[in-house]
C-alpha positions as CSV (number, residue, x, y, z in Angstrom):
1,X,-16.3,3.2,17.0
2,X,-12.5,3.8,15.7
3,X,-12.3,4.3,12.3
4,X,-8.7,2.8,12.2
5,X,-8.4,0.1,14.4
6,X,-4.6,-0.5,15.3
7,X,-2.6,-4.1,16.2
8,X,0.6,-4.6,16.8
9,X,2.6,-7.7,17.2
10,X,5.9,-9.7,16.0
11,X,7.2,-6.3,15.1
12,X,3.8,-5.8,12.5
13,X,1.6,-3.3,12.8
14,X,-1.8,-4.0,11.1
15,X,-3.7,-1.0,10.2
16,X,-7.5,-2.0,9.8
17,X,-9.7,0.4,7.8
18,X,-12.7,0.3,10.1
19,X,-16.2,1.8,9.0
20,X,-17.9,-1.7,7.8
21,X,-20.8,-0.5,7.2
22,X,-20.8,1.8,4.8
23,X,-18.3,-0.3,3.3
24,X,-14.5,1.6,4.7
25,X,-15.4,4.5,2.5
26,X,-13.6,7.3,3.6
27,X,-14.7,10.6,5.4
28,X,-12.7,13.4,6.6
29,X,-12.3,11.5,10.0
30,X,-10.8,8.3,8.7
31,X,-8.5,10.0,6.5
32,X,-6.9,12.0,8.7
33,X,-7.0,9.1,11.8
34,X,-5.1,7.3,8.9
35,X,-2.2,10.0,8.0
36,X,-1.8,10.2,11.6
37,X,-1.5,5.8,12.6
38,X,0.9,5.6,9.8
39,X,2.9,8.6,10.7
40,X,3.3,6.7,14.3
41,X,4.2,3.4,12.7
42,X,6.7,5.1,10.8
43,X,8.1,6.1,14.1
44,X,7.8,3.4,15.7
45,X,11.0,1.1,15.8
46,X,9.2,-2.2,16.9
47,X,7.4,-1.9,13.6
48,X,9.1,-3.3,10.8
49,X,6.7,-3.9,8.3
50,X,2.8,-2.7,7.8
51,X,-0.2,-4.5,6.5
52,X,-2.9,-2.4,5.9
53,X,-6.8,-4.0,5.1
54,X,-9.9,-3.6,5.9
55,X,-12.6,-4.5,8.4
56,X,-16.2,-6.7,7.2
57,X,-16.8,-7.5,3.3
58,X,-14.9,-4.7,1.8
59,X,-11.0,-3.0,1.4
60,X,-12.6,0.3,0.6
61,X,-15.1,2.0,-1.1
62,X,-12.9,5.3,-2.3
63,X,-14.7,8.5,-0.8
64,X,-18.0,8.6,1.4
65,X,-20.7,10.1,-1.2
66,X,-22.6,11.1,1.5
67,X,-20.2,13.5,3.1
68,X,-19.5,15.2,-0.4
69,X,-23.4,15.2,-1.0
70,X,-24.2,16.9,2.7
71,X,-23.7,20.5,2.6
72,X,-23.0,21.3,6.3
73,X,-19.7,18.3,6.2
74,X,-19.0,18.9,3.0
75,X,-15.2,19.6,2.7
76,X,-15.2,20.1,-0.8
77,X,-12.4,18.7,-3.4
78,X,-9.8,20.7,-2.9
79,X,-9.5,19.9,0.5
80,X,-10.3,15.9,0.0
81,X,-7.7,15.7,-2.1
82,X,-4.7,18.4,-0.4
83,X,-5.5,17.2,2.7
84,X,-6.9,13.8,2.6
85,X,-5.6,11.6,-0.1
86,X,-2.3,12.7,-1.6
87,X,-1.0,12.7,1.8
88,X,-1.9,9.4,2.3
89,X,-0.2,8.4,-0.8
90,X,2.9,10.2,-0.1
91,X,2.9,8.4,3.2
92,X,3.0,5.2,1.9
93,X,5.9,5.5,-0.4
94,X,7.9,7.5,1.7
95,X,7.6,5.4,5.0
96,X,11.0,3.2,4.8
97,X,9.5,-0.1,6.2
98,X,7.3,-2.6,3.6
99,X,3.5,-1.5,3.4
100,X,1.3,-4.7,2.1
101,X,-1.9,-3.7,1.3
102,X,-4.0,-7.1,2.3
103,X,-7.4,-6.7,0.1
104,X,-9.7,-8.4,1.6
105,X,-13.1,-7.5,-0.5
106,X,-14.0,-4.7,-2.6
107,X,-11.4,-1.8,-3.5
108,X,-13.0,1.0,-5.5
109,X,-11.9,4.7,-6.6
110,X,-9.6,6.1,-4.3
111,X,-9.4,2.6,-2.0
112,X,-8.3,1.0,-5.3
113,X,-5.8,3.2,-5.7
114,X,-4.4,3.6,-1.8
115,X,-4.0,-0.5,-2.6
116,X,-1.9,0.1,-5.9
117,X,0.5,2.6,-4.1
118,X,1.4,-0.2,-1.5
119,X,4.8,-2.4,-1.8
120,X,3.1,-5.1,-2.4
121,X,-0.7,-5.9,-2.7
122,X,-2.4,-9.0,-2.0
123,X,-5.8,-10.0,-2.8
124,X,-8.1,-12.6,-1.3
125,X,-9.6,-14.7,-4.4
126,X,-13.3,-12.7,-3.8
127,X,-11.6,-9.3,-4.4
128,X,-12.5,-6.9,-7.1
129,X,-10.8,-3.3,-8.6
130,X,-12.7,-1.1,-9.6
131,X,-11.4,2.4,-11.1
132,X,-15.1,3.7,-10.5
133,X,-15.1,7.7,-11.2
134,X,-16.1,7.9,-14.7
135,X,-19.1,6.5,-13.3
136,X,-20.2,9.2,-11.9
137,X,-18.3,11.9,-14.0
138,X,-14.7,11.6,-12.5
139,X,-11.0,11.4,-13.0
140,X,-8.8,8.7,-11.0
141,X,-7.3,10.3,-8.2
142,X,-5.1,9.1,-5.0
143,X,-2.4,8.4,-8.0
144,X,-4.3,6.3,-9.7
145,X,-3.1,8.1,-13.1
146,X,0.0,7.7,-12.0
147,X,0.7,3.9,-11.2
148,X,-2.3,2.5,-13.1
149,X,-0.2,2.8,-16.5
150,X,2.8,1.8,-15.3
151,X,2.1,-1.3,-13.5
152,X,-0.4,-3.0,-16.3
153,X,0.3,-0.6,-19.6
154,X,-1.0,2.1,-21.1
155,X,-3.7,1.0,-23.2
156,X,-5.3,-1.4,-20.2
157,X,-4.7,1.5,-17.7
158,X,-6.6,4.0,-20.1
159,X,-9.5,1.3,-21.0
160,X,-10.2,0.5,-16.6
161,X,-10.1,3.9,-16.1
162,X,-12.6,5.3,-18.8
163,X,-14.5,2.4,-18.7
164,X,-15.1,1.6,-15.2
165,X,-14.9,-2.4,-15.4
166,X,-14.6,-4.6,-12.1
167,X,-11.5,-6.7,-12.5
168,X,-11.6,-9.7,-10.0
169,X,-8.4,-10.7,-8.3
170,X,-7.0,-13.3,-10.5
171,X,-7.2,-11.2,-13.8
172,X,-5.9,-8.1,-11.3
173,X,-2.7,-10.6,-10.9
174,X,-2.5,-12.0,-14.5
175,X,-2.4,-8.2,-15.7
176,X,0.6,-7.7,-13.3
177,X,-1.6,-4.9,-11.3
178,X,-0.9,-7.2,-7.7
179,X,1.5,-9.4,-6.3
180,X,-1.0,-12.3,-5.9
181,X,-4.5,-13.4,-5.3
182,X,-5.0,-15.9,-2.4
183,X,-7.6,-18.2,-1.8
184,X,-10.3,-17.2,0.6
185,X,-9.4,-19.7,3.5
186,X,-6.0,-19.0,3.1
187,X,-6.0,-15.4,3.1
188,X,-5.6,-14.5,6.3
189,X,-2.8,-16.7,7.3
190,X,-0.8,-16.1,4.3
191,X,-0.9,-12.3,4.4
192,X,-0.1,-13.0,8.5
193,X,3.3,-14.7,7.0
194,X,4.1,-12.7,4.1
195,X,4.5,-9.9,6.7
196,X,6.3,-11.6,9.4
197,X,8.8,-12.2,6.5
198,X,9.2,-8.8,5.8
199,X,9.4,-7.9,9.1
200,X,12.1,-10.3,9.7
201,X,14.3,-9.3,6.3
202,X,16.5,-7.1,6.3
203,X,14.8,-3.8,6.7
204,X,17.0,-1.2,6.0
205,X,17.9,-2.4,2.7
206,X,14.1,-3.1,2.0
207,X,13.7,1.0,3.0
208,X,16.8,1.8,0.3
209,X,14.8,-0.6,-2.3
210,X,11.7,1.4,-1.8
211,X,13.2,4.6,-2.2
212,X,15.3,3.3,-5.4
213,X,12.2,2.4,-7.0
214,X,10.6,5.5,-6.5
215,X,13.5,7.8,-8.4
216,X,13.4,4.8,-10.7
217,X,9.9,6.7,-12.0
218,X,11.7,9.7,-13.2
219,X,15.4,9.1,-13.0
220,X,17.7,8.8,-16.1
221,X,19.3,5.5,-16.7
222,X,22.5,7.3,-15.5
223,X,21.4,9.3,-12.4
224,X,19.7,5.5,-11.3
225,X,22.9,3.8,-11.8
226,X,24.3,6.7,-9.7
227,X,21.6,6.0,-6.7
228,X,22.6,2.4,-6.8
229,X,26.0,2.3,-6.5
230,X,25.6,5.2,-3.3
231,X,23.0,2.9,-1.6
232,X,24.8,-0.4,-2.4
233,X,27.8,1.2,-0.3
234,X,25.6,2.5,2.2
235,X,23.9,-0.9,2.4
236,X,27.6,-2.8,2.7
237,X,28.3,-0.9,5.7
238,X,25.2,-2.0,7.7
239,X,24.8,-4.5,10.4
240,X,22.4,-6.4,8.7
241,X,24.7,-7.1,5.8
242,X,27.2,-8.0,8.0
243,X,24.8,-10.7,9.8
244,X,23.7,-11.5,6.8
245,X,27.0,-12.6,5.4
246,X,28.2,-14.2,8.6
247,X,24.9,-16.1,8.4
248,X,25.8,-17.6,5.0
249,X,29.0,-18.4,5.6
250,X,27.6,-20.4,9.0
251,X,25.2,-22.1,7.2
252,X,22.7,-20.4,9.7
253,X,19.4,-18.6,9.8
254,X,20.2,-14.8,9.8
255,X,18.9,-12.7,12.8
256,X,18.6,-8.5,11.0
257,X,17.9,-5.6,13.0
258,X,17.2,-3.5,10.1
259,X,20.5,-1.6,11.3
């Protein structure tokens, strides 16, 4: 069986997280198979916009105990976290198309965090967070240090992550840590047209967005105004804004290329 399962259609490329039953925790396999399907969507110019989930009851589990338990698989921390998770992370906030992360159950240690470094994160209603390494003698990794405090605060951030509680998808949205929870019945279809928006937006200027609010974590006031004013230019010189002012001024729906 896959351990990424891949779909795509209406210029969306779902990425499914695939090893149900042991709940989409990941092993060297799956980490790797996932660097690699998001490196080809990134490449891919029918794509436009990514959703990525998971397959069965949970998002993901964080890291397969068993293959850090089993001597003869085991490869150690070092590499599970050079060569499996930071690259993941780095891949989702430097691929220039929208990445939703679509939670559809569970999302513990390092699958918690994969789902906080996404554009935008939506949770069916039955979702949980769960920072779970303290639990068994562990830091957050997969950036979880890193965008845990900034999206719900310091003193929250520091309180989940030393004390290991579940938060279920509607506190996880009243504490700002996700876009929005969804109910259950409603979850599939409404992630299914969030991304068909995106994928139908303006593209290149949601790439430029992306990238602005990643310097926005460590530029100065001034060297951010600086980035603005050098991707607004950039941005008034594309096709989409072109269409999309010719659009407006037609009283017409706008058809972007992400050119």
């Amino acid at each position: 069986m896959n351990s990424i399962k891949l779909h795509i259609e209406n210029k969306v490329a779902s990425i499914t997280l695939n090893r149900p039953e042991v709940f989409n925790s990941f092993n060297r396999e799956m980490a790797l198979k996932l660097q690699e399907t998001l490196d080809a969507c990134e490449k891919n110019k029918e794509v436009r916009a990514i959703v990525l989930t998971g397959n069965g009851k949970a998002f993901c589990a964080g890291q397969d105990l068993k293959e850090v338990t089993t001597p003869e698989i085991n490869p150690g921390f070092r590499k599970i976290l050079e060569e499996h998770y930071n690259p993941i992370i780095t891949r989702i906030r430097e691929i220039k198309k929208p990445v939703i992360a679509a939670v559809n159950g569970v999302a513990a240690g390092a699958g918690a965090n994969i789902a906080l470094a996404c554009d935008i994160v939506v949770a069916n209603e039955k979702a949980s967070f769960i920072q779970a390494f303290s639990l068994i003698g562990l830091i957050p990794d997969s950036a979880g240090t890193y965008f845990l405090p900034r999206l719900i605060g310091f003193q929250r951030a520091s309180a989940l992550a030393m004390l290991g509680d579940k938060i279920g998808a509607q506190e996880a949205e009243k504490l700002g840590m996700i876009y929005k929870y969804i109910p259950s019945e409603e979850f599939q279809e409404t992630t299914n047209k969030l991304a068909l928006k995106l994928a139908n937006m303006p593209t290149k200027a949601l790439g430029m967005i992306k990238e602005l609010f990643n310097k926005s974590m460590s530029n100065s006031l001034e060297e951010q105004l600086a980035m603005e004013s050098k991707y607004q230019i950039e941005a008034a010189q594309s096709e989409d804004y072109a269409e999309g002012v010719a659009a407006f001024i037609e009283k017409r729906k706008p058809n972007f290329k992400g050119q």
